[in-house]
Biotite code that builds the C-alpha atoms (Angstrom):
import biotite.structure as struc

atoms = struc.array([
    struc.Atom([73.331, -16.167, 12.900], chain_id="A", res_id=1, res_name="UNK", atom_name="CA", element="C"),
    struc.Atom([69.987, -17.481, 13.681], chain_id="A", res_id=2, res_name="UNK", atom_name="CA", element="C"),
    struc.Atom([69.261, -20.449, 11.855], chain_id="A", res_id=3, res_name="UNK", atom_name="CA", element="C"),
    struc.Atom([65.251, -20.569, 10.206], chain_id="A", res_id=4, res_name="UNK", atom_name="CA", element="C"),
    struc.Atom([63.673, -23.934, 10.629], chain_id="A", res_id=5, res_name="UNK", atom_name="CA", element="C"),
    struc.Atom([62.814, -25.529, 7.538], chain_id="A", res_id=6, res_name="UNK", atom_name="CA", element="C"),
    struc.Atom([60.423, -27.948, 5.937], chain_id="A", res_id=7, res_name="UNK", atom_name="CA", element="C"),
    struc.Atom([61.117, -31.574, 6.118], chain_id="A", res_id=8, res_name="UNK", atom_name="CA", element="C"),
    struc.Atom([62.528, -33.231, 3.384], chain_id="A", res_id=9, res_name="UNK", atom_name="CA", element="C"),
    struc.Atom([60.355, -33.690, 0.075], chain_id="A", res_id=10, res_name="UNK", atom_name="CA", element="C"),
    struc.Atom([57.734, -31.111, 1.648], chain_id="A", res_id=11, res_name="UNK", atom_name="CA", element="C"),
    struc.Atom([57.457, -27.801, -0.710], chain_id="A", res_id=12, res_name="UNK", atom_name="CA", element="C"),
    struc.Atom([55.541, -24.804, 0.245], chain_id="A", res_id=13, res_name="UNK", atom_name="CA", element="C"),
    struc.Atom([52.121, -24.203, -1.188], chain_id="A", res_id=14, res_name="UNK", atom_name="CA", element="C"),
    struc.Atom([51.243, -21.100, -1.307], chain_id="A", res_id=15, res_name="UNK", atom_name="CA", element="C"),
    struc.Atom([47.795, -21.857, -3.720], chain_id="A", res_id=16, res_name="UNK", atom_name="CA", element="C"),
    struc.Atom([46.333, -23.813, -1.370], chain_id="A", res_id=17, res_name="UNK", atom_name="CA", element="C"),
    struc.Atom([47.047, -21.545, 1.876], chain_id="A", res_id=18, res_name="UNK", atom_name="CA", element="C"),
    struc.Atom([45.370, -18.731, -0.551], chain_id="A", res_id=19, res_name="UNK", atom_name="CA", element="C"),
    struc.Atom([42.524, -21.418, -1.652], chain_id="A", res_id=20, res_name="UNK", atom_name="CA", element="C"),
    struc.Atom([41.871, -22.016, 2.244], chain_id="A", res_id=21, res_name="UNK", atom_name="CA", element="C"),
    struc.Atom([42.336, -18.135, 3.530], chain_id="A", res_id=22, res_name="UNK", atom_name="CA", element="C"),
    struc.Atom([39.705, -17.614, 1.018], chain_id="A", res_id=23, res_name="UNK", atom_name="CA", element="C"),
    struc.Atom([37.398, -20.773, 1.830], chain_id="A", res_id=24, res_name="UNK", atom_name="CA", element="C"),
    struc.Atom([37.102, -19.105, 5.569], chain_id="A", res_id=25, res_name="UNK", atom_name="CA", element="C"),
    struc.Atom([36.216, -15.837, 4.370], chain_id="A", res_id=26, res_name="UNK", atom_name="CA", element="C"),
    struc.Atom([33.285, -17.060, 1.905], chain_id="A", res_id=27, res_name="UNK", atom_name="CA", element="C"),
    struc.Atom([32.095, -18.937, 4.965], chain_id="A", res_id=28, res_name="UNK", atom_name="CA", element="C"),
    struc.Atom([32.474, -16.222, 7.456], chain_id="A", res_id=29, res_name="UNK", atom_name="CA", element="C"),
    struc.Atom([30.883, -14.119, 4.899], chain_id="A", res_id=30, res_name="UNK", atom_name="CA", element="C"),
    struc.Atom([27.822, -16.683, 4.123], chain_id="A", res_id=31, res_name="UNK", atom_name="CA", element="C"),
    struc.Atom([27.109, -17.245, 8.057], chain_id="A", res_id=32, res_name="UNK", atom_name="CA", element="C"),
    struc.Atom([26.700, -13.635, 8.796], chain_id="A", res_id=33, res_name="UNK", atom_name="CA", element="C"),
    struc.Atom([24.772, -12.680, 5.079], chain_id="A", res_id=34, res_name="UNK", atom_name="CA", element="C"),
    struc.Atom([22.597, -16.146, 6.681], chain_id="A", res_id=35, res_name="UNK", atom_name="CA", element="C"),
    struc.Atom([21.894, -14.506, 9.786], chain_id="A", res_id=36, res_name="UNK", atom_name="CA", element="C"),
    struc.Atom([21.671, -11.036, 8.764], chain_id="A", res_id=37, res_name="UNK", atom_name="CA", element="C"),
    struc.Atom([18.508, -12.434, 6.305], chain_id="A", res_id=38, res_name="UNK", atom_name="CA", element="C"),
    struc.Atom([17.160, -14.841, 9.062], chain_id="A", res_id=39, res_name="UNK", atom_name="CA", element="C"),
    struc.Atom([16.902, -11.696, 11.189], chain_id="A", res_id=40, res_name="UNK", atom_name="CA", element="C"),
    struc.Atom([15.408, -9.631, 8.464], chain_id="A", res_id=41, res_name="UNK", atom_name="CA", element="C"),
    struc.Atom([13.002, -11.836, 7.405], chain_id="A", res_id=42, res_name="UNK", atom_name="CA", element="C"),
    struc.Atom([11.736, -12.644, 11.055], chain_id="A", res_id=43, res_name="UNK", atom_name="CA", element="C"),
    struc.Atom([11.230, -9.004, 11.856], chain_id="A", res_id=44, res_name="UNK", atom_name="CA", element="C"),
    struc.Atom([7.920, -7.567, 12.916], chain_id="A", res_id=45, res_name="UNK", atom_name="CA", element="C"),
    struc.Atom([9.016, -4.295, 10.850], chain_id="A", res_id=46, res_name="UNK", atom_name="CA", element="C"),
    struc.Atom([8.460, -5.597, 7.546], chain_id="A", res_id=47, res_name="UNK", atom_name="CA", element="C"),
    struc.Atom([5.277, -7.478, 8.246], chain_id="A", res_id=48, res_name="UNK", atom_name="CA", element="C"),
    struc.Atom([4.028, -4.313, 9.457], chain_id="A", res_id=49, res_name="UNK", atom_name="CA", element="C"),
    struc.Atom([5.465, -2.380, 6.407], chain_id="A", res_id=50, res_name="UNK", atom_name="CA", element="C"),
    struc.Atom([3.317, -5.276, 4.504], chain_id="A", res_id=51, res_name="UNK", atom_name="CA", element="C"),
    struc.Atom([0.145, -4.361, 6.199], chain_id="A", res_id=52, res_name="UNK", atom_name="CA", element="C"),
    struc.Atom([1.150, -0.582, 5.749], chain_id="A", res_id=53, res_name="UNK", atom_name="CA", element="C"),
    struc.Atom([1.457, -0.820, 2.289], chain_id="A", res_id=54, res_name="UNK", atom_name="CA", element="C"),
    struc.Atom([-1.585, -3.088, 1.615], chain_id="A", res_id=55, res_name="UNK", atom_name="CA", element="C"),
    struc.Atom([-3.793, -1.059, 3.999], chain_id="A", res_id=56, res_name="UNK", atom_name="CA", element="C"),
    struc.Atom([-2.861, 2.157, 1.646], chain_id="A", res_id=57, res_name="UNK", atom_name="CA", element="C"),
    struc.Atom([-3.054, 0.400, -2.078], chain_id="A", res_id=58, res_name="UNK", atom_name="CA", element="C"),
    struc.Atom([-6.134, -0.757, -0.881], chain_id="A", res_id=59, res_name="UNK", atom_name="CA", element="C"),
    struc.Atom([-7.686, 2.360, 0.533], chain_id="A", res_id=60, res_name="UNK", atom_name="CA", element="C"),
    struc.Atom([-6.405, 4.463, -2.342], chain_id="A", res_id=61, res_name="UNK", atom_name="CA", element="C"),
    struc.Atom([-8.269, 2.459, -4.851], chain_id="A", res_id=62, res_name="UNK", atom_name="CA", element="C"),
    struc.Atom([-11.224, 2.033, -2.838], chain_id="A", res_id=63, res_name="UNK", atom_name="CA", element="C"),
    struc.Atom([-11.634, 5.885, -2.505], chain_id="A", res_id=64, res_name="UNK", atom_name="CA", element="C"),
    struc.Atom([-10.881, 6.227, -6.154], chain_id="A", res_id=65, res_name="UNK", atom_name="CA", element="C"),
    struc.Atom([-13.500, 3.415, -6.033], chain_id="A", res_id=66, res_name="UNK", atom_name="CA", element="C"),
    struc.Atom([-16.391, 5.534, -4.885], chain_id="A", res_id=67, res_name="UNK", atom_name="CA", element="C"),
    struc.Atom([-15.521, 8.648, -6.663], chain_id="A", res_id=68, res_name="UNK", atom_name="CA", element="C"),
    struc.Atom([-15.786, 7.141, -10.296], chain_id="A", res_id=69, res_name="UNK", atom_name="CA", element="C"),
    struc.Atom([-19.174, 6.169, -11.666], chain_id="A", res_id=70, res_name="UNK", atom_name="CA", element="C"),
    struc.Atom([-20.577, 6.616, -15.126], chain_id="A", res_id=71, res_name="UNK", atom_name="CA", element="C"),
    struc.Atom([-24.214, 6.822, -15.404], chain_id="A", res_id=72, res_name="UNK", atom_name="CA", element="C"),
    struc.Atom([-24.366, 4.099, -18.501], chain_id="A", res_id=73, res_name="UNK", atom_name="CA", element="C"),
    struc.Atom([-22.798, 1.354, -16.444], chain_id="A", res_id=74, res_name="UNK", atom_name="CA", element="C"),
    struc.Atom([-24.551, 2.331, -13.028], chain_id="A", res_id=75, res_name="UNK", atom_name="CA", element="C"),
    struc.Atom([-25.071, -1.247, -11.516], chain_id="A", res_id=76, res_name="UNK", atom_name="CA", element="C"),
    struc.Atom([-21.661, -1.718, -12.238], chain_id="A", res_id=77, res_name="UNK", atom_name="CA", element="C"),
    struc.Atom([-20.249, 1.025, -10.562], chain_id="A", res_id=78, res_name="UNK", atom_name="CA", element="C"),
    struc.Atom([-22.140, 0.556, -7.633], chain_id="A", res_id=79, res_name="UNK", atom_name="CA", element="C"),
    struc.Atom([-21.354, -2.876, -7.489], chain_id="A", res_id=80, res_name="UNK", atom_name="CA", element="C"),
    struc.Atom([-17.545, -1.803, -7.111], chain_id="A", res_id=81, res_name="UNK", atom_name="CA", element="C"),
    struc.Atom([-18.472, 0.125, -4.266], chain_id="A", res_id=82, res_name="UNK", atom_name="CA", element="C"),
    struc.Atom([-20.137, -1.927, -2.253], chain_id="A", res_id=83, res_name="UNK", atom_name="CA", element="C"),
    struc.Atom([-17.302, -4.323, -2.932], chain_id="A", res_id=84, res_name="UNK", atom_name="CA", element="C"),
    struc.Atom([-15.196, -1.591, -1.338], chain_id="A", res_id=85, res_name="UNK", atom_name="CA", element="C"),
    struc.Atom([-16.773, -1.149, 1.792], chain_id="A", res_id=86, res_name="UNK", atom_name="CA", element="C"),
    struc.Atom([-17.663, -2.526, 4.678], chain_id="A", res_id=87, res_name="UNK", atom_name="CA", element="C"),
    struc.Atom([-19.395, -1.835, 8.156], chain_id="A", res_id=88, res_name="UNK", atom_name="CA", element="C"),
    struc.Atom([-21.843, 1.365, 8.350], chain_id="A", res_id=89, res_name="UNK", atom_name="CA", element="C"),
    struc.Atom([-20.712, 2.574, 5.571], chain_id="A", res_id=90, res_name="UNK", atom_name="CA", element="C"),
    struc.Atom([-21.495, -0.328, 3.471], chain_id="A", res_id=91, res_name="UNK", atom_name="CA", element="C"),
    struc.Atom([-24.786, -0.965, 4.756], chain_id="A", res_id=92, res_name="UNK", atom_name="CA", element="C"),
    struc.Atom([-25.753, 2.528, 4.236], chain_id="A", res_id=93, res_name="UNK", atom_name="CA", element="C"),
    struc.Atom([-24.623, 2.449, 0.226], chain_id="A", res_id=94, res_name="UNK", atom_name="CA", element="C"),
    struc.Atom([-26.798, -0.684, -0.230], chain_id="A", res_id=95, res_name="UNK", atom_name="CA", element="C"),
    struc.Atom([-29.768, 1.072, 1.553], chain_id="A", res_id=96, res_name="UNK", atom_name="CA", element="C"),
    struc.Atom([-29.652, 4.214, -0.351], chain_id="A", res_id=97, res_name="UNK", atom_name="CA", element="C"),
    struc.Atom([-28.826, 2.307, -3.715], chain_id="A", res_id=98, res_name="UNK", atom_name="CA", element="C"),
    struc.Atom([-31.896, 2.593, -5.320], chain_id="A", res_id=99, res_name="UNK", atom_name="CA", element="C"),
    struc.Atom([-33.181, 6.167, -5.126], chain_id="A", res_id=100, res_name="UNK", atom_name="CA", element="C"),
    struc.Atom([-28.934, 6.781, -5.798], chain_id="A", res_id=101, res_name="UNK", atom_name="CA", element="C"),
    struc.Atom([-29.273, 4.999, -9.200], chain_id="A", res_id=102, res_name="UNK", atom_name="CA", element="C"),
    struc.Atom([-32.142, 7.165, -10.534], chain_id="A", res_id=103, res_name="UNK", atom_name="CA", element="C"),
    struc.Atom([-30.666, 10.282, -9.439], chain_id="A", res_id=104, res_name="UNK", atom_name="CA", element="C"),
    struc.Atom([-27.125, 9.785, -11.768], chain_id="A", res_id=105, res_name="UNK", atom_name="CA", element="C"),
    struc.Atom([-28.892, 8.074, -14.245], chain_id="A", res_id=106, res_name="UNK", atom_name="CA", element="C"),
    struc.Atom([-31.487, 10.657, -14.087], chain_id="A", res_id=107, res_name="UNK", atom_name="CA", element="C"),
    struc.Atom([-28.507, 13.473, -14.550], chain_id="A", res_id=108, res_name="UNK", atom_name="CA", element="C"),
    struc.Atom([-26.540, 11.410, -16.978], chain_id="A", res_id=109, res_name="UNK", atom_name="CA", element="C"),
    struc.Atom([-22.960, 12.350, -15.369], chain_id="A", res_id=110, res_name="UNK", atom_name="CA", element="C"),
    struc.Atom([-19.762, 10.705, -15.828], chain_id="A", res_id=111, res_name="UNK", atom_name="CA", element="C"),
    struc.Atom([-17.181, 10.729, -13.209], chain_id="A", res_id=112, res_name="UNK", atom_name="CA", element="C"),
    struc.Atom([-13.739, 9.711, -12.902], chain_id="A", res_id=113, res_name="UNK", atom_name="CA", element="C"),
    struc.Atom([-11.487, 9.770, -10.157], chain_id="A", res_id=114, res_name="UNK", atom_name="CA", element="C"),
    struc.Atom([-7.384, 9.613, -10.599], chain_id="A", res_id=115, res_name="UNK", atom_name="CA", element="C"),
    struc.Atom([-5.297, 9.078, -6.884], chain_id="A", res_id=116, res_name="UNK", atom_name="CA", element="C"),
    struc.Atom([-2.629, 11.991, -6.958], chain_id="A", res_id=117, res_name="UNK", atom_name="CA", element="C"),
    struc.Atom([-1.662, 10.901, -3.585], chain_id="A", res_id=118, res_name="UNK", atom_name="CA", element="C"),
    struc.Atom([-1.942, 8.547, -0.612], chain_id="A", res_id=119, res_name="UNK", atom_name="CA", element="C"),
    struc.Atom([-0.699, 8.305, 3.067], chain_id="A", res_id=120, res_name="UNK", atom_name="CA", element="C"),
    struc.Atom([-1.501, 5.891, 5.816], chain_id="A", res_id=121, res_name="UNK", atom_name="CA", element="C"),
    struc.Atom([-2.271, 8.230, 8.847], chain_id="A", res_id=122, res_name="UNK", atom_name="CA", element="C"),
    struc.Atom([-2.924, 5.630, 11.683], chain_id="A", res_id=123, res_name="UNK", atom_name="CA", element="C"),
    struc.Atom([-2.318, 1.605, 11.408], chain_id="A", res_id=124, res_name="UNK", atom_name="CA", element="C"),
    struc.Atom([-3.359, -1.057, 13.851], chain_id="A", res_id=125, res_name="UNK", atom_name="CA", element="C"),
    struc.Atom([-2.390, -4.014, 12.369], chain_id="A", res_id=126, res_name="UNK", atom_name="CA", element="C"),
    struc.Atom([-3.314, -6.191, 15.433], chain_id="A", res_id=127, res_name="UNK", atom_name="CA", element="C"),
    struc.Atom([-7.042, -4.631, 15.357], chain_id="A", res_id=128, res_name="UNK", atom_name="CA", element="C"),
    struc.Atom([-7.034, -4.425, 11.677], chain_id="A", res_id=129, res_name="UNK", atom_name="CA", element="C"),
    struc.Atom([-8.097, -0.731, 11.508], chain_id="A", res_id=130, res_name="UNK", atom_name="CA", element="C"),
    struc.Atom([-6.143, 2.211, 9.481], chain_id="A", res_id=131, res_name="UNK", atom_name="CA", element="C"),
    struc.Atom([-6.899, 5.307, 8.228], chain_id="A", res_id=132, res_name="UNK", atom_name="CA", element="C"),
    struc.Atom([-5.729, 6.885, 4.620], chain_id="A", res_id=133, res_name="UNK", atom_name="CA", element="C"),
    struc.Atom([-5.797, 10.284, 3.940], chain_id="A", res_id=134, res_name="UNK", atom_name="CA", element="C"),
    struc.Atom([-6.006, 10.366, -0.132], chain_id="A", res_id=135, res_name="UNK", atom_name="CA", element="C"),
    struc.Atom([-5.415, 13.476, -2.398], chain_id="A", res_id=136, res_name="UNK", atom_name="CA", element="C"),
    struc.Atom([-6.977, 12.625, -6.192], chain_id="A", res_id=137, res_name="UNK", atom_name="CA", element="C"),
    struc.Atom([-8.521, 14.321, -8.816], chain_id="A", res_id=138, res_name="UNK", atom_name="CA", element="C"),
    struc.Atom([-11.984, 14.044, -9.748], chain_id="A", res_id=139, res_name="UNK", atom_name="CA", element="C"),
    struc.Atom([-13.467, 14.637, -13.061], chain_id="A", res_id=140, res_name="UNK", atom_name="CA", element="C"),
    struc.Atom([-17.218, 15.215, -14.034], chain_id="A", res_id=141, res_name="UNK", atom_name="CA", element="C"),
    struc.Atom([-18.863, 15.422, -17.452], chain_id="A", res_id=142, res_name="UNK", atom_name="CA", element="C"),
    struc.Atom([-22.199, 16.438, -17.864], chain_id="A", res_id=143, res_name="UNK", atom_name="CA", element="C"),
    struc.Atom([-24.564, 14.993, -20.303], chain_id="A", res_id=144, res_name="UNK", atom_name="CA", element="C"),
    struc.Atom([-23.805, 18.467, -22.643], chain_id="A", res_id=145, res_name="UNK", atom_name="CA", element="C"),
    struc.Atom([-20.031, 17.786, -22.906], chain_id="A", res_id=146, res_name="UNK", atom_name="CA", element="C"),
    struc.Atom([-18.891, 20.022, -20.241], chain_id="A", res_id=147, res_name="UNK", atom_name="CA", element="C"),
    struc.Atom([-16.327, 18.967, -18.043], chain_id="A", res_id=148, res_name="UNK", atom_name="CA", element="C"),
    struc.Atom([-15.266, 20.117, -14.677], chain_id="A", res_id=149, res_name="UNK", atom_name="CA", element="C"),
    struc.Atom([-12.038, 19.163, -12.394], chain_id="A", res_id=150, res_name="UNK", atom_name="CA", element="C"),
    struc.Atom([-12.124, 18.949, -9.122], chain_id="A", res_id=151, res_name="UNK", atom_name="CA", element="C"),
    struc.Atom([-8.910, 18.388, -6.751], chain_id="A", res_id=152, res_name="UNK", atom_name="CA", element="C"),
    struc.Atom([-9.927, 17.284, -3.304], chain_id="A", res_id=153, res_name="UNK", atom_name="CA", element="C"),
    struc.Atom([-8.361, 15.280, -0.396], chain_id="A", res_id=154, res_name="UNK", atom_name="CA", element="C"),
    struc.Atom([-9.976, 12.172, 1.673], chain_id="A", res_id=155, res_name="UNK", atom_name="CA", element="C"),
    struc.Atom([-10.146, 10.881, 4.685], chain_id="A", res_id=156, res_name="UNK", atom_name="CA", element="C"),
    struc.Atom([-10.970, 6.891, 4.925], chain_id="A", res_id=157, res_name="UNK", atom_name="CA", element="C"),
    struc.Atom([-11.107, 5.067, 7.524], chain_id="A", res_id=158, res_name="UNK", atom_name="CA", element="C"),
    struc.Atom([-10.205, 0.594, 6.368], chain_id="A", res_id=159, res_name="UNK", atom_name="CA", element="C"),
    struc.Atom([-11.525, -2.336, 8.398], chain_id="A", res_id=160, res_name="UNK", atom_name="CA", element="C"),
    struc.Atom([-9.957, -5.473, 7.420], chain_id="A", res_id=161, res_name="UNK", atom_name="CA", element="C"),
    struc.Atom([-12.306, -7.984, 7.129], chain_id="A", res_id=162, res_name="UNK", atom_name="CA", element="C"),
    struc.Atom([-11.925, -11.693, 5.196], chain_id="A", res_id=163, res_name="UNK", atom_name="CA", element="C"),
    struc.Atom([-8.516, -10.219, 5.134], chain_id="A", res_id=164, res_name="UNK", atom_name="CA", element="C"),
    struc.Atom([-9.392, -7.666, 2.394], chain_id="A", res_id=165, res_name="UNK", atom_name="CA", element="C"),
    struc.Atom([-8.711, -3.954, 3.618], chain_id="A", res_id=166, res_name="UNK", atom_name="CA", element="C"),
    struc.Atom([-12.153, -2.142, 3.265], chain_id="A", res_id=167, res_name="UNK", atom_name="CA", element="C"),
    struc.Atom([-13.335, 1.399, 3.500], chain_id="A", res_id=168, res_name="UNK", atom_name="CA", element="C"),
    struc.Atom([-15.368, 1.410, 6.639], chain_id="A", res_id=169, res_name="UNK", atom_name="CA", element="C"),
    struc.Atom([-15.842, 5.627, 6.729], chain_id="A", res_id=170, res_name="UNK", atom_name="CA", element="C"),
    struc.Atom([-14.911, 8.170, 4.156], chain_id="A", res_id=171, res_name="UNK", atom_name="CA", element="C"),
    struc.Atom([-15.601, 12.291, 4.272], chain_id="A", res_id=172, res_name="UNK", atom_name="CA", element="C"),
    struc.Atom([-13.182, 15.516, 2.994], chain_id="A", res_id=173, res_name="UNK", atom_name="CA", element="C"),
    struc.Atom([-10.169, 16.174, 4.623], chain_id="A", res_id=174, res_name="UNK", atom_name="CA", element="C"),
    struc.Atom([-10.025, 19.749, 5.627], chain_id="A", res_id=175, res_name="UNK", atom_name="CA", element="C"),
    struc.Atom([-8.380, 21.781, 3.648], chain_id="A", res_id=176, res_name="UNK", atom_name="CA", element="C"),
    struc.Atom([-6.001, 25.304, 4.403], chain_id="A", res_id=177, res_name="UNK", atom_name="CA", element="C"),
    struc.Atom([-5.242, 26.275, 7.860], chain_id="A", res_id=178, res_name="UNK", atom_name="CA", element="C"),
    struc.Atom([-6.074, 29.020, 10.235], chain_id="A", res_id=179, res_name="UNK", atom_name="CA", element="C"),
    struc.Atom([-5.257, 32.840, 8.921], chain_id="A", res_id=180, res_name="UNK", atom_name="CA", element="C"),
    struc.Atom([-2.303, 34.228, 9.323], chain_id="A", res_id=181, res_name="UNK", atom_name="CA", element="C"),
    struc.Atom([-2.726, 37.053, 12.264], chain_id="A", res_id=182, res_name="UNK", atom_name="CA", element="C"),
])
């Protein structure tokens, strides 16, 4: 018979603390690769560019909602938000026209409101801090006589960061339907 070795004398087995220190390498294998797995994460380009995606769109979907909302009570107001919207051409050519624009809806004595039903980021540059948005909302009008019309339309904006504040630099419709069916 084959004889087992055994412990020397006044030695017991332990069998808690081989379990305490199985367990002590596993928590620490487990915390080293959690540690590195979140170093890795957090040093990736993909969610700083995720960031700038998702900035680039909050901001562009409020700034068209921006320049589809005015009420003709609170003009200076509403063109204030504009301009505080835009930048570039498109900027230059709101202050320009602001004026002759303020008599015209006061003038008509509309009220329009604008609600985002949608909102994609078509195109993102991050490095050149240029985007474009293509934004689906609803717009509202009601005339000075208590009608009301709804409108659903899509946008397409164009955002220039500048002062590191995404800005509508360009906005027009987005085309809408597609080409018959032959």
């Amino acid at each position: 018979m084959r004889r087992v070795p055994s412990l020397p004398a006044g030695v017991r087995p332990r069998p808690l603390t081989a379990l305490a220190l199985a367990l002590t390498l596993v928590a620490g294998g487990f915390a080293a690769w959690a540690g590195q797995d979140w170093y890795a994460a957090a040093h990736d380009d993909r969610s700083a560019y995720a960031a700038q995606r998702d900035a680039a769109l909050a901001a562009g979907e409020q700034a068209v909602q921006n320049l589809n909302t005015l009420d003709h009570r609170d003009v200076d107001d509403g063109l204030d938000l504009w301009e505080a919207s835009t930048t570039g051409e498109l900027h230059e050519q709101l202050v320009a026209g602001r004026r002759e624009f303020t008599e015209q809806v006061r003038e008509a004595k509309t009220v329009t409101t604008a609600r985002v039903l949608s909102g994609a980021v078509t195109e993102l540059d991050d490095r050149a801090g240029r985007a474009r948005v293509l934004v689906a909302l609803r717009v509202t009008v009601k005339a000075s006589d208590g009608a009301r019309t709804e409108k659903d339309s899509r946008m397409l904006g164009e955002l220039t960061r500048t002062e590191g504040r995404w800005r509508l630099s360009a906005l027009g419709q987005a085309p809408v339907g597609g080409a018959p069916a032959g």
